[in-house]
N, C-alpha and C positions, 0 to 999 in steps of 0.2 A: 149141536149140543155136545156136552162132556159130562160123561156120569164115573163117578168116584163111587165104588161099591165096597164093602165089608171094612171100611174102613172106622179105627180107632178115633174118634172124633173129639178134640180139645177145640170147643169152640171160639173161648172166652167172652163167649155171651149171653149175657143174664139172660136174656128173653128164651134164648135156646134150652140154659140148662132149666129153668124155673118150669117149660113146658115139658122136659121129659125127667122131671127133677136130678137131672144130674148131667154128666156128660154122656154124652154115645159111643159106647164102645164098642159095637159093630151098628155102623150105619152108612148113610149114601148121602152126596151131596148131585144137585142139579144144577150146571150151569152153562147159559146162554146168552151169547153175544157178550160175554167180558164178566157177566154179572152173575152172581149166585141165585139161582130159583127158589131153590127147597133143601133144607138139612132136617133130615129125617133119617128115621130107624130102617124105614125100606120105602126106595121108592120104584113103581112100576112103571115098563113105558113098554107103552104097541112093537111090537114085533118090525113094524114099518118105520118106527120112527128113524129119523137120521141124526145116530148119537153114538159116535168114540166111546167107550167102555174101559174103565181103569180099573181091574181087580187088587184094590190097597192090599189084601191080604192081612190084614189086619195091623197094620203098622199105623202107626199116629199120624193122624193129618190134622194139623194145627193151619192159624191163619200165618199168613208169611209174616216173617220180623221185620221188625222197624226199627231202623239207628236214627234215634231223637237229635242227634249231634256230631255232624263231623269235617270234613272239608276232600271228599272223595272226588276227585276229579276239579278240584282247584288245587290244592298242592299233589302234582301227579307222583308216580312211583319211578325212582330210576331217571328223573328228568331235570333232578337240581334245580337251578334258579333260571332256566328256560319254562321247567314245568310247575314255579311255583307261582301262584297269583292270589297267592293265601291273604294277602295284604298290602293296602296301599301305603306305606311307610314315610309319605314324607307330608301328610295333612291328618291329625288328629279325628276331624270330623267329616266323616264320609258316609252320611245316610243314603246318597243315592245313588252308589254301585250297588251292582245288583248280582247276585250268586251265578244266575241263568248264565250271564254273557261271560261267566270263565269255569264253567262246569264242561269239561271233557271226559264224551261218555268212550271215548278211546282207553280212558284209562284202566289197566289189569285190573284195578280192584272192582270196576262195574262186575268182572266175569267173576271176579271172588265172591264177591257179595251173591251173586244166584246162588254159585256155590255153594254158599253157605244155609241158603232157604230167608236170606233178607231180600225183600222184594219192593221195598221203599226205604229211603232216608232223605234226613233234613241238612243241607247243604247247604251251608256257607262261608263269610268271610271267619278271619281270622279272628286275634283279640289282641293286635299291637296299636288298634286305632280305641282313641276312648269309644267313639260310632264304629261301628268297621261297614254297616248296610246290611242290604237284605237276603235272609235267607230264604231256599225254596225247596220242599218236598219234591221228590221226582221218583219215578223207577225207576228199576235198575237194569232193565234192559231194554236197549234199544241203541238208534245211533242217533239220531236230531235229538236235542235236549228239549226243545219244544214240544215237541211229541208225548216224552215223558213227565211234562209236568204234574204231580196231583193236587198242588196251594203253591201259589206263588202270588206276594211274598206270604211267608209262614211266621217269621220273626225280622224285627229289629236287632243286629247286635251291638250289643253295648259291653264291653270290658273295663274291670276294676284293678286293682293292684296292681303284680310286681311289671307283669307287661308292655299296659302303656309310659311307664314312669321308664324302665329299661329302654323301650327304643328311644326315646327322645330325649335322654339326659345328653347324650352326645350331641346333640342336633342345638343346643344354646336355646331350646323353644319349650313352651309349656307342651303335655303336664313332667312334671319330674316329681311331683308329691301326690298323695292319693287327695292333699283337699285341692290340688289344682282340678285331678279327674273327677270331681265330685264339682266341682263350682264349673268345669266346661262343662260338663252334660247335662245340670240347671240351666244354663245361662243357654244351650241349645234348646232344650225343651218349650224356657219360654219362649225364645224366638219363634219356636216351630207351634207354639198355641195361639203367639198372636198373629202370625198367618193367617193360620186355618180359618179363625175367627172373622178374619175378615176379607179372607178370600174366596171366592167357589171352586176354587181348580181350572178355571180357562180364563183367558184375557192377558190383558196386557200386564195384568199383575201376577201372571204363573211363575211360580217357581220352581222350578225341580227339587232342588236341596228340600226346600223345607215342605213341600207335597210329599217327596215321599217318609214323611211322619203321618199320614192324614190315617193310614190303616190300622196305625199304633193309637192315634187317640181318639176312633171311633172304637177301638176294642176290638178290631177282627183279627190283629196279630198279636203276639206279646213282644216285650221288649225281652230279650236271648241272651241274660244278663252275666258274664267271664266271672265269676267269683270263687275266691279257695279259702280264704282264710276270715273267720267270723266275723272280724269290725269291716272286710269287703261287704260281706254276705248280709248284716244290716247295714251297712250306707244304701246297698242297691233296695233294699225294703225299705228304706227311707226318704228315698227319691218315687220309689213309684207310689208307693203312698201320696206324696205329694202333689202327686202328679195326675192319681187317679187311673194308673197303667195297669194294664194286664203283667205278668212277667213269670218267667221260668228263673229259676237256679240254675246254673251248669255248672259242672265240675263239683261245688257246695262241700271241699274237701273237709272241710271243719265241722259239718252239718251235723253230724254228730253228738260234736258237744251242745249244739243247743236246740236239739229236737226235740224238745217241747215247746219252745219258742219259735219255731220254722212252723209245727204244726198250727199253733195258736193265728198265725201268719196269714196260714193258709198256702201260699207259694208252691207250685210243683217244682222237684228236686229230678236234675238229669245227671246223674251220678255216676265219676269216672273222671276219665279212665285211669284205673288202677295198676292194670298190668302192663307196667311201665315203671323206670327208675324217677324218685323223689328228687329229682333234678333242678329243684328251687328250692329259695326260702318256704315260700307259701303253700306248696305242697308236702312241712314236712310231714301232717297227720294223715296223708290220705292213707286210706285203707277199706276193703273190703264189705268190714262190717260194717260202714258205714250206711248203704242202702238198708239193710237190715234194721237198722236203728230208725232208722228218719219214718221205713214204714208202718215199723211196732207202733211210731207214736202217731202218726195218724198222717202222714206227708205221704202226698202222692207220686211215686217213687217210680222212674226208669233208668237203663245205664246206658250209658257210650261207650264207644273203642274212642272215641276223640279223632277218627283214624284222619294221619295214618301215625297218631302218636302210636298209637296201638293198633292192629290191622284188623281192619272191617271184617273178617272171618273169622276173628276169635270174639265175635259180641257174643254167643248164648256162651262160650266159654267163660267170660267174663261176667257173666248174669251166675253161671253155675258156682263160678268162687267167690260171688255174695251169697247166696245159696249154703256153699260150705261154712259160710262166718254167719251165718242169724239171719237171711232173709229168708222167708218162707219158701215152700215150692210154690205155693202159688201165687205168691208177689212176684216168682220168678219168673214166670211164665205171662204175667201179666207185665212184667217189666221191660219188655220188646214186644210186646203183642199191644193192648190195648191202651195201657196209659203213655206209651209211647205215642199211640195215634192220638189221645184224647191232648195231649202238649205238644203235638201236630197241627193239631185242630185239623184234623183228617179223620176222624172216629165217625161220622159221616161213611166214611167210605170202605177203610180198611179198620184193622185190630182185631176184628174178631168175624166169627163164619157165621151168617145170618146172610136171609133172604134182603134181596137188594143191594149188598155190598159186594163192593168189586172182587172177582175171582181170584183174587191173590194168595195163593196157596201154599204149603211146604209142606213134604211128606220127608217122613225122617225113621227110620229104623228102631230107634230109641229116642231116649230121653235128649235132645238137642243139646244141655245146659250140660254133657258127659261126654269128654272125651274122644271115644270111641266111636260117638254117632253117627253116621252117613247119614245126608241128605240124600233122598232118593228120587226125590221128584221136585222141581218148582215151577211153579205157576203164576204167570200173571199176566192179569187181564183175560183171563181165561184159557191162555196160551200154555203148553209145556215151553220152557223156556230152558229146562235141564234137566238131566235126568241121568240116572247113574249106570254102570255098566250093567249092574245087575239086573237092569228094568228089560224085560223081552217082551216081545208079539207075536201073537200068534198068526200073523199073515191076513187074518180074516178081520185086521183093525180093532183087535181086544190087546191089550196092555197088559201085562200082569207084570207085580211084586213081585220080588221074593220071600218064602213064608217066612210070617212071624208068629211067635207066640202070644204078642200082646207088648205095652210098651210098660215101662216103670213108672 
C-alpha cells in the first residue's frame, strides 16, 4: 500500500468535494494495487500494516493530466521522416490503421510528459487523411504500448479543411475542395452503416475497413473531428447530426465566434494548440481566449499541446495562458484533469481522485498552470514513476517533501 499524508488535495471530484464541502487542504489519500482506496481528511492504519508513507507536506496533489489530443510517439522528436507515421498520405480513407501499432513509447516526450505530472494522453493519427483511424488513450510510462493502454480505440479521426485539400491537390485525386471532404466522408459513413446493418462482424462477409466504424456507430467512441475555421466546425456538426455520431471538436480555432451556437450543439471543444505560430489560412483567429469563451458559454472545454506542434510539457502552461485570457481557474484545472477524461471516455478511471480510480497522481509545488511550478512527484498506476530532486527518505521507507506553505 501507498499512503499520501498532509497533503493539499484538488480532487476534481464532485462526489469528494460535496462530502467534505470543499476541497481538502490537508488530507491523505490510500492506495492499493494501482487503485485509490480512501481520500479523506486523515486516514489511520495499524502500526503493522505494510504501507510506503509519503509526507506531501502540504503541496497540491491533484489527479494526473490528461492531453485529450496529440500524436506523441507517432511523429517522434529529432527522428524526421524515419520517426514520422503521423500519416498515411497516399489513400484519403483509412479507418482501420490503428495509433497502437505506431505509438513508440522510446520516444523523449513519454519522459517529458511524467515530467510534467501528465500521466495519460490520447494518441493518434494525423489530419492529412479525410479518415486518418483510430486513436487510443495510453500511459505514459512504460515500454510495451500494450501494457499501457487505458481505451483503445478512444476516437475515430476524421479531418476537415486546409489539410486534406493541401495534401492531395498535388496528387491529381480527390478531395481538393472542402465539399469533396464533406461528400467522401458521407459516402464512407454510409458504406460503413450499410455494413454494420447487415453484418455481425465475423464470416465471410468481415470486413476490416468498414468494422472498424462499428465502435463509432454503437456510440462507445466519438468521431475526433480536425476543425479551425467555423463553416469546417458546422460541416463536421452537420454530418454527425446526420449521422447520429458522437463527436469532439479539435483545434475549434474559430470556436469562439460562435459560442453560443457550439453550446446549443452540445459538442465538446479540445482547444489548441495555441502556443505556436498561425502558420495557415485557417488558423488565422486562434487564440487563447478562446477556451475561455467556449466555457463561459456552456461548451465543455479542454486544451492540447497538439504535440509536438507544441510540446507535450508545456500543456498546464498552455491551460494557464487561457487562464490569463478569461478561462476560469477552475475550468482550468478541470481542463486537463476531468473533462479531458470525460472526451477520453476514461472518467471511469482517471480525472479526478476518488475511491476506485486508478492511482494516477501529480504532486506539484505550486500552481501547475504557472511557470515556475515543479512537479515533484508522479504517479501511476500507483507506482512513483518521478520524482524531483528535492523528494528525500528517511531510510526507514518514509518519503518526504519539501516544505510548503500551501499552494495558490
Amino acid at each position: 500500500m501507498l499512503l499520501l499524508e498532509n497533503a493539499a488535495i484538488r480532487s476534481m471530484s464532485d462526489a469528494v468535494c460535496e462530502k467534505y464541502k470543499t476541497d481538502i487542504l490537508e488530507g491523505s489519500i490510500l492506495i492499493k494495487d494501482g487503485k485509490i482506496l480512501e481520500v479523506s481528511p486523515k486516514i489511520e492504519l495499524p502500526e503493522s500494516a505494510d504501507c510506503m508513507k509519503i509526507d506531501v507536506n502540504h503541496h497540491l496533489v491533484m489527479p494526473g493530466l490528461i492531453e485529450a489530443h496529440c500524436h506523441m510517439g507517432i511523429t517522434e522528436e529529432k527522428k524526421g521522416q524515419e520517426g514520422d507515421d503521423c500519416n498515411e498520405t497516399v489513400r484519403p480513407i483509412t479507418p482501420m490503421l490503428r495509433a497502437i501499432d505506431a505509438i513508440n513509447t522510446m520516444d523523449a516526450a513519454f519522459a517529458d510528459a511524467v515530467r510534467a505530472g501528465i500521466t495519460s494522453a490520447n494518441i493518434g493519427p494525423g489530419s492529412s487523411n479525410v479518415v486518418g483511424g483510430q486513436f487510443a488513450v495510453v500511459k505514459t510510462s512504460g515500454r510495451r504500448i500494450d501494457d499501457l493502454i487505458l481505451k483503445f480505440p478512444s476516437a475515430m479521426k476524421v479531418a476537415f479543411g486546409e489539410n486534406p485539400k493541401v495534401n492531395y491537390a498535388g496528387l491529381n485525386t480527390s478531395p481538393v475542395t472542402r465539399m469533396a471532404i464533406a461528400g467522401m466522408l458521407r459516402k464512407e459513413l454510409t458504406n460503413a452503416r450499410t455494413y454494420l446493418e447487415k453484418c455481425s462482424g465475423t464470416g465471410a462477409d468481415f470486413d476490416l475497413h468498414y468494422e472498424s466504424w462499428r465502435p463509432v456507430f454503437e456510440k462507445k467512441i466519438p468521431l475526433k473531428a480536425h476543425v479551425h475555421r467555423v463553416d469546417d466546425i458546422f460541416t463536421a456538426i452537420r454530418i454527425a447530426k446526420e449521422f447520429d455520431l458522437k463527436m469532439t471538436l479539435d483545434h475549434c480555432s474559430e470556436g469562439h465566434l460562435i459560442a453560443k451556437e457550439l453550446a446549443r450543439e452540445g459538442y465538446p471543444a479540445i482547444v489548441g494548440p495555441d502556443l505556436t505560430t498561425r502558420n495557415k489560412i485557417e488558423v488565422q483567429n486562434a487564440a487563447f481566449k478562446t477556451a475561455g469563451i467556449l466555457a463561459d458559454a456552456g461548451v465543455l472545454v479542454a486544451v492540447t499541446t497538439d504535440h509536438p506542434v507544441s510540446l507535450i510539457q508545456s500543456l498546464p502552461l498552455c491551460v494557464g495562458l487561457s487562464v490569463k485570457h478569461g478561462l476560469s481557474m477552475k475550468d482550468g484545472y478541470k481542463a486537463m484533469t476531468i473533462n479531458a477524461a470525460k472526451m477520453c471516455g476514461t472518467e471511469d478511471r482517471v480525472g479526478s481522485l476518488e475511491a476506485g480510480k486508478d492511482a494516477d497522481i501529480a504532486i506539484f509545488d505550486g500552481n501547475p498552470m504557472e511557470v515556475f511550478t515543479h512537479t515533484l512527484m508522479t504517479i501511476i498506476d500507483g507506482k512513483l514513476v518521478y520524482r524531483h530532486d528535492s523528494v528525500t527518505e528517511d531510510g526507514k521507507g518514509r518519503v518526504r517533501l519539501p516544505f510548503s506553505s500551501g499552494y495558490s
